[in-house]
N, C-alpha and C positions, 0 to 999 in steps of 0.2 A: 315481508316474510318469504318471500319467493326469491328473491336475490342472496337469502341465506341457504337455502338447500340448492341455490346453483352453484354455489362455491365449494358445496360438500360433494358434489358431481365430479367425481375422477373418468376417462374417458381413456383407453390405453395409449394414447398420444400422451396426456399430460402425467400417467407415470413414467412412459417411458422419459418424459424429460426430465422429472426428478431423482431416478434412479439415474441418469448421465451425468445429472448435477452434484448428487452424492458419491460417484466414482472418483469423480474429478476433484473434490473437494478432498474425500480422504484417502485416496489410492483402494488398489484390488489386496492390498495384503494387510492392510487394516483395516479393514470391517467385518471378517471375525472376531475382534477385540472391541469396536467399536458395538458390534449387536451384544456382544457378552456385558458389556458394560452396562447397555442399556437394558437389558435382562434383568439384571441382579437390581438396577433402580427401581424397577416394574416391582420387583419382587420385595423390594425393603418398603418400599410406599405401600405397598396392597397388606404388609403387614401392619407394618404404623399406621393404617387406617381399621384395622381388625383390632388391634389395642385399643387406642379409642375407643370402637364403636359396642367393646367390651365392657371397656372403664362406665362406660355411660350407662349401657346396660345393668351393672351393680350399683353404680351408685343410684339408677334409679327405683333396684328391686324388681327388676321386669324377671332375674333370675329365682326369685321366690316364687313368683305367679307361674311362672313354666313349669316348674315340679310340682306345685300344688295340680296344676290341672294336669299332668303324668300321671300323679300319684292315683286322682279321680277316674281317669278313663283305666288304669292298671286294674283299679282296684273295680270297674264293674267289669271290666273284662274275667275277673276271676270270679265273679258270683254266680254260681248256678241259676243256669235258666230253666224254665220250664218248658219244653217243647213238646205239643200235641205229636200222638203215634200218627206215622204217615197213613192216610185212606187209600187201601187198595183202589186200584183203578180195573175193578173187575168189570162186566157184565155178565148179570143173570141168566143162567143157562135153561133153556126151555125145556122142559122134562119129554123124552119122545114115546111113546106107548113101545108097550112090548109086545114082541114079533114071535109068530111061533115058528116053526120049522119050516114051514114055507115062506116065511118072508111077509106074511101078508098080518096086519095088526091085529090084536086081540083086544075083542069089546069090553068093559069094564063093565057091571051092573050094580 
């Protein structure tokens, strides 16, 4: 297992040697046409693997089970909830006696 992720091990030595290897092989003025080429392959393969994995999808019906379960989470997203009124976050005020003209408290009897 270990001898396989050392091979996956690139070090900037061993790309600089494949990127000299690849100059040399196709020259400096085509490998604009050369990446563009391999661009559009990326691009037609990543598609004809989305068909497929489309085609498989219908013919297995996995696209009925996805709208059904849309349809479910849609449809309680729209039903009225019932949400308790928020509880103030008061604290009870302590009632203070009343002061007469001097300032000084008045007795209750």
């Amino acid at each position: 297992m270990a001898s396989h992720l050392l091979f996956l091990d690139f070090s900037g030595g061993e790309f600089l040697l494949i990127a000299l290897v690849f100059l040399m092989f196709f020259g400096s003025k085509s490998i604009p046409g050369v990446a563009r080429t391999l661009g559009k392959a990326v691009r037609e393969f990543k598609d004809a693997a989305g068909n497929v994995q489309r085609e498989i999808q219908e013919s297995s019906g996995m696209n009925e089970i996805k709208e059904s379960l849309n349809n479910m989470t849609s449809t309680e997203s729209q039903a009225p909830k019932q949400v308790a009124p928020p509880t103030p976050n008061t604290v009870p005020v302590k009632a203070e006696p009343k002061k007469d003209e001097a300032g000084q408290a008045e007795k209750t009897a």
